[in-house]
LODRENTI-942867 format. One record per residue (C-alpha): residue in three letters; z, x, y. Coordinates in pm, 1 decimal. Layout:
! LODRENTI-942867
ALA  Z  X  Y
...
This chain:
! LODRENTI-942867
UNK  -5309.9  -5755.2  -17126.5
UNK  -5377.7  -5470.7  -16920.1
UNK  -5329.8  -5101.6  -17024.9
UNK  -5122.1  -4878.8  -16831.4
UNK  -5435.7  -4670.1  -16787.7
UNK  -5610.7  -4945.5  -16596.2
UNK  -5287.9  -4943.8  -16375.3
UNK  -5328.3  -4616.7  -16299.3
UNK  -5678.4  -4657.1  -16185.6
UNK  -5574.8  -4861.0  -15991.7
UNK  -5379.9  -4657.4  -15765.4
UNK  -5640.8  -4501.0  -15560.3
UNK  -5803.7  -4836.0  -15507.3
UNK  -5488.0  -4988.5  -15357.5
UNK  -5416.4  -4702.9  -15117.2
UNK  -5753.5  -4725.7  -14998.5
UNK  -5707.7  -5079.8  -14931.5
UNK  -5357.1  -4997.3  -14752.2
UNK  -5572.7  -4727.3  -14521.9
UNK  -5824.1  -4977.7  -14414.8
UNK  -5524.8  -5268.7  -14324.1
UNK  -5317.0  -4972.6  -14158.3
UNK  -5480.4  -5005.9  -13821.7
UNK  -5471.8  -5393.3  -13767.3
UNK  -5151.7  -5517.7  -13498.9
UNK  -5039.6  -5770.8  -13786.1
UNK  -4756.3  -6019.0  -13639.8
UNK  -4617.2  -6370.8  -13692.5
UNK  -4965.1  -6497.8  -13621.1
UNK  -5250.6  -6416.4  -13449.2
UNK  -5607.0  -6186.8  -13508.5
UNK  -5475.4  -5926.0  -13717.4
UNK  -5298.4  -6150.7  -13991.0
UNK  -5638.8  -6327.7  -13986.6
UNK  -5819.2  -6011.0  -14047.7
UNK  -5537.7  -5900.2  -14317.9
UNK  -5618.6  -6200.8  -14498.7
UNK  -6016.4  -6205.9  -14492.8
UNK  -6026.3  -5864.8  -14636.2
UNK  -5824.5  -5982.1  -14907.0
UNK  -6046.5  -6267.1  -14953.9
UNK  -6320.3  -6069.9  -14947.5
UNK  -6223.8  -5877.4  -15259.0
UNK  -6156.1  -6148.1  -15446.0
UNK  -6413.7  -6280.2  -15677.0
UNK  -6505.3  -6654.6  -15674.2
UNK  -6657.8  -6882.3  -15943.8
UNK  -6642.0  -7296.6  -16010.2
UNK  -6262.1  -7225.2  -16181.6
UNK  -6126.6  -6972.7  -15920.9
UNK  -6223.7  -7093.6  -15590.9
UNK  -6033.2  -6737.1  -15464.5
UNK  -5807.4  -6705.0  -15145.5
UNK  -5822.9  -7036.4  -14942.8
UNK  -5686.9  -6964.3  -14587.0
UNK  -5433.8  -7209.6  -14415.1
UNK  -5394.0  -7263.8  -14100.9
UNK  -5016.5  -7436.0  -13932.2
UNK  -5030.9  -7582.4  -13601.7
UNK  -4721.7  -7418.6  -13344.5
UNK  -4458.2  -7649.4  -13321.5
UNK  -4503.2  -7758.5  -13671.7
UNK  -4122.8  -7828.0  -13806.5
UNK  -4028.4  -7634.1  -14106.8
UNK  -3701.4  -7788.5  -14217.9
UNK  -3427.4  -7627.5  -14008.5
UNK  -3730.1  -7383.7  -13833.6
UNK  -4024.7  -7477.0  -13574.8
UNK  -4360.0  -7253.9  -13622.1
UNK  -4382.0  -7063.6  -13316.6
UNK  -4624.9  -7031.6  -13078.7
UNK  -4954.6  -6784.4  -13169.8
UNK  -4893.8  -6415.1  -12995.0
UNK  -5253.4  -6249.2  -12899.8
UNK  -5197.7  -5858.9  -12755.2
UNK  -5485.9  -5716.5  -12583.4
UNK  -5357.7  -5403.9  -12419.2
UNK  -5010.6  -5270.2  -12312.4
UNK  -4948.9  -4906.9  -12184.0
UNK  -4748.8  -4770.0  -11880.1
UNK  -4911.1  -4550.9  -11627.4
UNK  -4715.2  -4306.5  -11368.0
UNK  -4776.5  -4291.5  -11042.6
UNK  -5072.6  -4065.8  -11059.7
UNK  -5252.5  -4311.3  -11297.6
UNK  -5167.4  -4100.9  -11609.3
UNK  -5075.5  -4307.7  -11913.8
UNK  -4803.0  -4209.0  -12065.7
UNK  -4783.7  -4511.7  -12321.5
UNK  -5028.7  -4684.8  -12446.0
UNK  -5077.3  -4960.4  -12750.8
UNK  -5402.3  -4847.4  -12859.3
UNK  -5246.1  -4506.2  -12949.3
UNK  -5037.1  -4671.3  -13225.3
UNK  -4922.4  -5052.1  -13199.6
UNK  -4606.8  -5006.2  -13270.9
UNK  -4573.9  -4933.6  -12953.4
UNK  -4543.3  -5255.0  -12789.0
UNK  -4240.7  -5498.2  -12905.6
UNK  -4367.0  -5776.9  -13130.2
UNK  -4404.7  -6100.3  -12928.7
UNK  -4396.0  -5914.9  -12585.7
UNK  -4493.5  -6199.6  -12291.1
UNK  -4735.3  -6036.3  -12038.7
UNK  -4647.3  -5847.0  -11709.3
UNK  -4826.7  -5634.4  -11464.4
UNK  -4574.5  -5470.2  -11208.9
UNK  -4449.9  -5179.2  -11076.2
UNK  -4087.5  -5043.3  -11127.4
UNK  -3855.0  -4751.3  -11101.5
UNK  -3734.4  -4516.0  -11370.5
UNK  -3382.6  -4719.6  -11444.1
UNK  -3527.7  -5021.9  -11477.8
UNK  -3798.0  -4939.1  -11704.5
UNK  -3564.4  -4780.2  -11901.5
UNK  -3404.8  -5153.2  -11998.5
UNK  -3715.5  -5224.3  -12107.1
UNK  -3779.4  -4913.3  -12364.4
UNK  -3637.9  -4861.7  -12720.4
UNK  -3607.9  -4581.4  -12945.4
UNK  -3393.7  -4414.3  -13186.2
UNK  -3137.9  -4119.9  -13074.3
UNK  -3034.1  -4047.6  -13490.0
UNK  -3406.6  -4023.4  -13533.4
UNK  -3572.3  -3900.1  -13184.2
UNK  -3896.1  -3756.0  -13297.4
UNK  -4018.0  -4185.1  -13498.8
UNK  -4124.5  -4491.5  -13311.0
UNK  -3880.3  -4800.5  -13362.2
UNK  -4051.4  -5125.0  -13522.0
UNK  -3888.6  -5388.4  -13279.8
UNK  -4003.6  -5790.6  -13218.9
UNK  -3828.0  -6062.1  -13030.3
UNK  -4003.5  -6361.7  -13167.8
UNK  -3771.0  -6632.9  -13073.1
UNK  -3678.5  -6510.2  -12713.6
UNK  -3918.1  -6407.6  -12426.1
UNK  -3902.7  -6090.0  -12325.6
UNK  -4090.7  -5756.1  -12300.1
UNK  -4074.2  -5399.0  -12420.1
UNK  -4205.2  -5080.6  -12529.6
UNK  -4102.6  -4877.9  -12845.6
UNK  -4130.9  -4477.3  -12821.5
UNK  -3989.2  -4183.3  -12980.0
UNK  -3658.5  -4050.5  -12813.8
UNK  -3737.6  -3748.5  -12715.6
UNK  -4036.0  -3873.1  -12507.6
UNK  -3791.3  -4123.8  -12369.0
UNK  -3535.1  -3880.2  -12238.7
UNK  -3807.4  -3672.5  -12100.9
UNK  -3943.0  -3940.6  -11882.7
UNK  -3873.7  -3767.2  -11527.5
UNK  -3791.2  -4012.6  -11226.4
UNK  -4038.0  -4198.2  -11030.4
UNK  -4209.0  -4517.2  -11032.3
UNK  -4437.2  -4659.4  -11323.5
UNK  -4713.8  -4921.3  -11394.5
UNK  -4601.6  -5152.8  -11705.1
UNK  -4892.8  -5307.4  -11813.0
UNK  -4832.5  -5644.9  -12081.2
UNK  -5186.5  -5810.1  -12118.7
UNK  -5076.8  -6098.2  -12371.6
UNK  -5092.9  -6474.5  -12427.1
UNK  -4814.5  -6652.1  -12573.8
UNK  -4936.4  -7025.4  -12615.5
UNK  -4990.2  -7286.8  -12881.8
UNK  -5226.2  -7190.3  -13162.2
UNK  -5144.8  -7136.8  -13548.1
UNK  -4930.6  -6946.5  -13786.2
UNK  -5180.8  -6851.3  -14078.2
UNK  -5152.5  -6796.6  -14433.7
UNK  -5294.3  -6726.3  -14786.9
UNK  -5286.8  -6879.7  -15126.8
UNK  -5467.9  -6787.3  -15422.7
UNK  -5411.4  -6991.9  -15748.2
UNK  -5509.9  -6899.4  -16112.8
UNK  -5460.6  -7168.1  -16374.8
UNK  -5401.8  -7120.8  -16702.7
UNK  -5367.2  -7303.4  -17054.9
UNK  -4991.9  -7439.5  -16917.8
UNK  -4917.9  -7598.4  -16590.0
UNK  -4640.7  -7315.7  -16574.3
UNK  -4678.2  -7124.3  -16320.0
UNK  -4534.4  -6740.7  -16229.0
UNK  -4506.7  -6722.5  -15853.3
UNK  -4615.5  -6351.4  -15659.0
UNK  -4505.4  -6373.1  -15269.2
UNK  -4604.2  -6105.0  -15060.4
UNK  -4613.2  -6084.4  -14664.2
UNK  -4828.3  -5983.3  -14372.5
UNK  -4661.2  -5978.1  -14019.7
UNK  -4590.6  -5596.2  -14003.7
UNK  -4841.1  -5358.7  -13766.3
UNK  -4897.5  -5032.9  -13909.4
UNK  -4622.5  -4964.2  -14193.6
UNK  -4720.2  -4848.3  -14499.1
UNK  -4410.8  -4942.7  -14716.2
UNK  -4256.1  -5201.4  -14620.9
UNK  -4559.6  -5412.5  -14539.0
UNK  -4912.9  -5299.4  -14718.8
UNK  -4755.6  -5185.9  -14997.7
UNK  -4687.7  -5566.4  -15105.9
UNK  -5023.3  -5724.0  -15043.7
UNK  -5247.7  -5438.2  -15179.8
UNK  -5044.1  -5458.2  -15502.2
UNK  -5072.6  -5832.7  -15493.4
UNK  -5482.1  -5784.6  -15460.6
UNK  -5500.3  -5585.8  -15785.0
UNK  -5244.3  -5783.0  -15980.4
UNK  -5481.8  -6114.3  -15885.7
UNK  -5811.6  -5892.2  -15966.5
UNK  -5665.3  -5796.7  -16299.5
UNK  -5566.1  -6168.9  -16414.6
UNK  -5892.3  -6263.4  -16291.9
UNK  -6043.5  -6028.2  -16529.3
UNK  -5864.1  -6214.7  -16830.0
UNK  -6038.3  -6384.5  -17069.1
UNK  -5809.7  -6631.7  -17094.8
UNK  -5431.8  -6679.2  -16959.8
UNK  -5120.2  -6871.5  -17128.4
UNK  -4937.2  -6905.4  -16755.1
UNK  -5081.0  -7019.3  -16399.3
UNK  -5069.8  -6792.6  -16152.3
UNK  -4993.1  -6839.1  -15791.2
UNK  -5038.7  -6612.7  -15477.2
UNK  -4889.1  -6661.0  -15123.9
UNK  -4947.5  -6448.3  -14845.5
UNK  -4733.5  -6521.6  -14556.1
UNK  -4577.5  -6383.3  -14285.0
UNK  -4202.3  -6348.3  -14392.5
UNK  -3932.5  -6551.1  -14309.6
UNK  -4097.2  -6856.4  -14118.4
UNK  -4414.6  -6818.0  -14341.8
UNK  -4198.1  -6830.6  -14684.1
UNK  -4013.5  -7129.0  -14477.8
UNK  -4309.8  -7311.8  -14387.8
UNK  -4482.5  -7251.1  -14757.3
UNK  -4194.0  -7396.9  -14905.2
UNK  -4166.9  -7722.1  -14695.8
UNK  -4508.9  -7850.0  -14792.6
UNK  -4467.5  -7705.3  -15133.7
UNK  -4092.4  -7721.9  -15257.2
UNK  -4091.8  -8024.4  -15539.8
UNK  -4388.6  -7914.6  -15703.8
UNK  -4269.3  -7533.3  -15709.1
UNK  -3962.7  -7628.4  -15848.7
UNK  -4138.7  -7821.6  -16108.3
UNK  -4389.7  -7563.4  -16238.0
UNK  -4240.9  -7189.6  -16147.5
UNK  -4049.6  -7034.9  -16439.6
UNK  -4019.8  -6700.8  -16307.9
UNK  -4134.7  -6567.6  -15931.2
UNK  -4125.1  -6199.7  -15764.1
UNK  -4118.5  -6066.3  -15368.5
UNK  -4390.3  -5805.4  -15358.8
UNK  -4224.6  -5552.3  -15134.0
UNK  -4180.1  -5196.8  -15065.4
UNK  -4379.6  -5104.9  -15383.1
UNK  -4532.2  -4783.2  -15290.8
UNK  -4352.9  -4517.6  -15288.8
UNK  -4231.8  -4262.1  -15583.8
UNK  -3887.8  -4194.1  -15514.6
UNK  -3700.3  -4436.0  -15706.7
UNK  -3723.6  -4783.0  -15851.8
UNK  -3525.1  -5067.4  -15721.8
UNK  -3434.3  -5456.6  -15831.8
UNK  -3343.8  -5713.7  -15624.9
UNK  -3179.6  -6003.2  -15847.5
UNK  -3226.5  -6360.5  -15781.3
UNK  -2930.7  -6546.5  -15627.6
UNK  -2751.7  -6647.9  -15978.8
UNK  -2908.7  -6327.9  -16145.9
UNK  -2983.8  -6528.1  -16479.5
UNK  -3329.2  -6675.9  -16431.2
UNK  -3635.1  -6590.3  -16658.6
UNK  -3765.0  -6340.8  -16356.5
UNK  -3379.1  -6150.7  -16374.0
UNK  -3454.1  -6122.0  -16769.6
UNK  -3814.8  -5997.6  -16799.7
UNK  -3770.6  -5774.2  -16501.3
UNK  -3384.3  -5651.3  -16629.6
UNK  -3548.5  -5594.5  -16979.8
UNK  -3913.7  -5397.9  -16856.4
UNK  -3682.7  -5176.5  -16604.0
UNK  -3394.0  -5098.7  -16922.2
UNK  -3715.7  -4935.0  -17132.0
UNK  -3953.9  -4836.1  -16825.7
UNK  -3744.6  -4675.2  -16597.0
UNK  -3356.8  -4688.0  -16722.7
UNK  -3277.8  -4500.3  -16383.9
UNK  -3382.3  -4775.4  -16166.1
UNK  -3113.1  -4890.9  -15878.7
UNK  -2994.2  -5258.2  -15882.3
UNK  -2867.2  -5408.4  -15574.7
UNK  -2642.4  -5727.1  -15522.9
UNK  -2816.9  -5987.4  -15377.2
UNK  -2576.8  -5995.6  -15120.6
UNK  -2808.4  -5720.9  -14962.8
UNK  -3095.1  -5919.9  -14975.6
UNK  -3344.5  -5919.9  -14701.9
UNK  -3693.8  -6052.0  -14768.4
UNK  -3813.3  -6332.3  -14831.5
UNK  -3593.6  -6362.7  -15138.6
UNK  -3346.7  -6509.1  -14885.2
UNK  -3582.1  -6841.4  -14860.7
UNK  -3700.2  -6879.4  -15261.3
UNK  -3325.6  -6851.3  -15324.2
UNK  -3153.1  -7042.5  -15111.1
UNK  -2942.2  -7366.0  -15230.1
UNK  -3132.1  -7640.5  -15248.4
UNK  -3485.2  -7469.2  -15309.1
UNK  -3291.1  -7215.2  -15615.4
UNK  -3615.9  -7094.2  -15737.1
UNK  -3605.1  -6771.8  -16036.9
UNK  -3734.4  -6520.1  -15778.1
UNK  -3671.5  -6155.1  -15754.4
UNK  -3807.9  -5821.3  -15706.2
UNK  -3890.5  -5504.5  -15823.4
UNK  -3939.2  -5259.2  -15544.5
UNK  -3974.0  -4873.2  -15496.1
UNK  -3746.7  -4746.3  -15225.1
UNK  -3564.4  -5073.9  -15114.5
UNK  -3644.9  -5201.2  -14767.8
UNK  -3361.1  -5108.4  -14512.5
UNK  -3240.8  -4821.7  -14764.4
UNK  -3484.6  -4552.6  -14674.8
UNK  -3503.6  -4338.0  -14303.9
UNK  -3841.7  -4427.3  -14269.9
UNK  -3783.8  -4822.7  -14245.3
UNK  -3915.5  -4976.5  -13960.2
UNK  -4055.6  -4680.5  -13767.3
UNK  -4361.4  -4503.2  -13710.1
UNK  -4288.9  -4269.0  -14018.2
UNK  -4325.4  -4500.0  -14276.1
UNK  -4739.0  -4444.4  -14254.1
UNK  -4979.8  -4367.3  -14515.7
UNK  -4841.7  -4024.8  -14609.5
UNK  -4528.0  -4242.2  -14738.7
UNK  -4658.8  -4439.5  -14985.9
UNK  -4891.9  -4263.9  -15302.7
UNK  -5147.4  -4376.6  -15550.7
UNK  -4901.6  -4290.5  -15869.5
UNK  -4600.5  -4496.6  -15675.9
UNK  -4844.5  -4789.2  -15629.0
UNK  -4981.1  -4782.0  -15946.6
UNK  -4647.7  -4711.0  -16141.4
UNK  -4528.8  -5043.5  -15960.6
UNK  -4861.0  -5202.2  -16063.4
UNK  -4760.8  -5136.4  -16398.1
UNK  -4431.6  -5269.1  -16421.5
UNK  -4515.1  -5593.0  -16302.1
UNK  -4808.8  -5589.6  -16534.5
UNK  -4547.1  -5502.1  -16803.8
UNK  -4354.5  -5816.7  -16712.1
UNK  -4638.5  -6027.4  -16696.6
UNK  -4760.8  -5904.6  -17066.0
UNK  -4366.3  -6028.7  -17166.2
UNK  -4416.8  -6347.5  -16978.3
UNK  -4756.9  -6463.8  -17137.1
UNK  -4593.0  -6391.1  -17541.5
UNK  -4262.1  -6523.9  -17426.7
UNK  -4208.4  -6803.6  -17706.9
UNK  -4015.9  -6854.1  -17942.2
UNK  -4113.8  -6744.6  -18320.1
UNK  -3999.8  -6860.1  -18643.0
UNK  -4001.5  -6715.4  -19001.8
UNK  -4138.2  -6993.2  -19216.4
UNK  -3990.7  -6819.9  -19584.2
UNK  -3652.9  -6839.2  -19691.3
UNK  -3531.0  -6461.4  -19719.8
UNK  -3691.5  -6197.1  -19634.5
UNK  -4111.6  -6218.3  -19687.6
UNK  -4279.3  -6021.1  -19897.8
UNK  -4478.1  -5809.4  -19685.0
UNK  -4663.5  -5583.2  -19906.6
UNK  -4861.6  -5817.9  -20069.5
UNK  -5016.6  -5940.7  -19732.1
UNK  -5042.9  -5540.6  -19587.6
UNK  -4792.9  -5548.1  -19362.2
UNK  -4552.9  -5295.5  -19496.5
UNK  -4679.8  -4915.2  -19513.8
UNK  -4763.4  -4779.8  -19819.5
UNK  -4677.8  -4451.1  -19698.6
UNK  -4331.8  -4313.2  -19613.9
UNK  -4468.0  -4133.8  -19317.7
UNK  -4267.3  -4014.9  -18965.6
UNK  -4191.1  -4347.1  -18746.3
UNK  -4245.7  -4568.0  -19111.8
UNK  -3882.8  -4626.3  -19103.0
UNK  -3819.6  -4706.4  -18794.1
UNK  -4152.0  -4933.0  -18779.5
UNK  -4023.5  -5089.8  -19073.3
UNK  -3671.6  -5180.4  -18949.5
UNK  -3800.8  -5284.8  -18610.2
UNK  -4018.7  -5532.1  -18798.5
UNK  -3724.7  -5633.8  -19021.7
UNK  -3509.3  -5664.2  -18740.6
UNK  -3724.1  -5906.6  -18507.3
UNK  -3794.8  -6162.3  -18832.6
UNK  -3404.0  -6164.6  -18875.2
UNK  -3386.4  -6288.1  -18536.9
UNK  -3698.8  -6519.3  -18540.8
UNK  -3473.0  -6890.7  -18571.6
UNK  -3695.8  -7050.7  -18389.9
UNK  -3401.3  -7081.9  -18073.5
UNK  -3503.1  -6710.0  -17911.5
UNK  -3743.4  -6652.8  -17691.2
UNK  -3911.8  -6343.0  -17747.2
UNK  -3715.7  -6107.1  -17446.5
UNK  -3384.8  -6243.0  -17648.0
UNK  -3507.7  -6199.0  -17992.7
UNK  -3678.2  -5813.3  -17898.8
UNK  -3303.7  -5764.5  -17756.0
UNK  -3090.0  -5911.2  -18046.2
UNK  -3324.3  -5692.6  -18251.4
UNK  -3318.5  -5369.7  -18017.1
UNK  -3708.2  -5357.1  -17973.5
UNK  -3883.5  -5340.1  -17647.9
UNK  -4060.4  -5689.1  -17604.2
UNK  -4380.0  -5541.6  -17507.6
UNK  -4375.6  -5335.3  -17836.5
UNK  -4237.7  -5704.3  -18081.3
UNK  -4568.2  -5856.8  -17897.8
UNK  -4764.1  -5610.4  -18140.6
UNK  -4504.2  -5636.7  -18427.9
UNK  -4518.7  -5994.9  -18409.0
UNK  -4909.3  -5998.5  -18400.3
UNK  -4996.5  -5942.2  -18760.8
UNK  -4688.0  -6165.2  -18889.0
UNK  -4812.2  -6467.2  -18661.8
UNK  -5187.7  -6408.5  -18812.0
UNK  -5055.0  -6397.2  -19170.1
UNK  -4881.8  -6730.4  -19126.3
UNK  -4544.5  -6607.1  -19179.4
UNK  -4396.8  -6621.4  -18803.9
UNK  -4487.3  -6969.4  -18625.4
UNK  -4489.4  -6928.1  -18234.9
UNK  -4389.8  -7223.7  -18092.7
UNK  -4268.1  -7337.0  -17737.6
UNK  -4097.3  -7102.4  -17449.4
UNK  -3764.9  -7220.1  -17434.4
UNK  -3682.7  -7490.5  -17158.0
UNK  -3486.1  -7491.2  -16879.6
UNK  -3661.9  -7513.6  -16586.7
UNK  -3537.4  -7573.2  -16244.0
UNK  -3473.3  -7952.5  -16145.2
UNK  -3737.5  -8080.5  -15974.8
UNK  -3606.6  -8119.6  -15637.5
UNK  -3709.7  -8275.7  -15246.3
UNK  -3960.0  -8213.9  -15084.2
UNK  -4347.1  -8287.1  -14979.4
């Protein structure tokens, strides 16, 4: 698969891509997720077999199971003037300014009631607040404290210049097939304006984990790609595509809060013992042992849909500094200076890691009784050299385990290997006919309801 090198290369690719999205007002719906999602097409290559990103569109008032799609949000301007026509707020300055899903209003009002109308954060008076009201009309402004205590008395100009109203909630799906009809799921969203970590992160890392299957020659596993604004996109996705998901996804990840270089994070799946919870509990034990692991009763993307009973899908994630964990979450400091080209590629590279895993995950057995003679075939050194040894018992150590019932991750941890190191071990044993690999072990999820 891919190197760690090539991961790393990666990194100032993906921030640039994160510095051109930065400026677009992403929401629910609307202009800038459309934009979001073209430039992400528009890296993608195309052929006959990869058609690249196809771009969905859901009519408002589409039902969801339990959810409705809501109606499309467009913003064209919001700012508030004083009385001498100054602007002392203003959306095109930075669009987190203007609550998500604000209706329009033009009017004139004093100091206290404007005030009802404003949000900011007193703990942290010098960030702008990330606040929406999707499901309930009403209007507001976010701004950092300080510039909201200042705010001397007198009467203002709020300005709204919106349009709530039927339209579409927009999304993206990319899907690579491979040898098997098995499919590993990435999920990423797109409804955040102008946050760094807890929204571009996801989909730039996305982009170059797509570009780099692309690139393979060939691929074991299918690969699929959804791009959707959290929550009601996830929803939505999964009520036209819930039986077949369940029939085909053995292992699925939330791209999320991935760029960073603080820590590393994992976010289990609901039961915790699902093929994703293995590869990604094994790849974080070798590749960074002082990773954080939350319950998943602190969940909160869209791990909370994937999950839930009835849908029970093996989805988790691997994150950097865990959304809701860090000051910076869902204000006006987590910006480009937050996230880094070594914390985007470093998370590249673990999910690459698990990926590597998931392709050579079958299961291998010895076909001699004993142990093999591996001299006569070349595959035991013929020099007692530093690291022989412990090459030697490694490779000694996976055949013991290779009974054709353990899957590679299980056999590499029986034997006390790494499973992306077995993958080479294995190699030469496979080509010399003395390891079979045959079939990943079952179970899969039950296929269940749904369109």
């Amino acid at each position: 698969m891919i190197t760690p090198e090539q991961a790393t290369a990666d990194g100032p690719l993906m921030h640039q891509w994160a510095t051109d999205l930065f400026p677009l007002c992403r929401s629910l719906t609307g202009a800038g997720v459309r934009q979001t999602l073209r430039y992400i097409q528009e890296r993608l290559p195309t052929n006959n077999k990869m058609p690249g990103l196809t771009i969905h569109e859901v009519a408002s008032g589409t039902a969801a199971f339990d959810w409705t799609v809501p109606d499309e949000w467009t913003i064209r301007a919001a700012y508030i003037e004083n009385e001498k026509g100054q602007r002392i707020l203003d959306f095109q300055d930075n669009n987190l300014h203007i609550m998500g899903y604000s209706e329009p209003i033009d009017q004139w009002m004093g100091r206290e009631d404007l005030d009802k109308h404003l949000y900011s954060l007193p703990d942290q008076p010098n960030v702008i607040p990330y606040v929406t009201s999707y499901y309930t009309r009403r209007w507001g402004f976010c701004l950092r404290h300080d510039q909201r205590t200042a705010l001397p008395e007198g009467r203002y100009r709020v300005v709204v210049d919106s349009v709530l109203a039927p339209g579409h909630l927009t999304y993206g799906e990319l899907i690579l097939p491979g040898d098997t009809t098995e499919e590993v799921l990435f999920s990423t969203y797109i409804c955040h304006p102008s946050m760094a970590n807890n929204e571009l992160s996801g989909p730039v890392v996305a982009l170059a984990l797509a570009r780099r299957l692309m690139e393979q020659p060939r691929r074991r596993l299918s690969y699929r790609f959804v791009f959707v604004p959290e929550t009601i996109g996830s929803i939505v996705y999964l009520s036209r595509h819930l039986a077949r998901l369940k029939e085909r996804v053995i292992a699925g990840f939330v791209l999320t809060c991935v760029g960073d270089k603080r820590c590393v994070s994992f976010m289990p799946s609901r039961l915790g013992t699902s093929l994703a919870d293995r590869v990604a509990k094994h790849v974080l034990a070798h590749k960074a042992p002082n990773h954080y692991t939350y319950s998943f009763l602190q969940r909160g993307s869209d791990e909370r849909q994937y999950c839930s009973p009835g849908v029970d899908l093996p989805v988790v994630s691997i994150m950097r500094s865990k959304y809701a964990e860090y000051p910076e979450y869902h204000t006006s400091a987590d910006d480009l200076s937050f996230i880094t080209a070594e914390g985007l590629a470093g998370s590249l590279e673990l999910y690459l890691e698990c990926l590597a895993i998931l392709e050579a995950n079958l299961r291998h057995r010895v076909m001699v009784c004993c142990e093999p003679q591996l001299g006569k075939r070349g595959l035991y050194p013929t020099l007692s050299l530093k690291g022989s040894a412990t090459q030697v018992r490694d490779m000694m150590n996976l055949l013991a385990n290779a009974d054709g019932t353990m899957d590679l991750i299980a056999q590499s941890e029986a034997a006390g290997v790494y499973a992306g190191r077995a993958i080479e071990i294995m190699r030469p044993l496979v080509e010399a006919g003395l390891v079979r690999a045959g079939d990943p072990p079952e179970p899969k999820a039950e296929p269940g309801a749904g369109p």
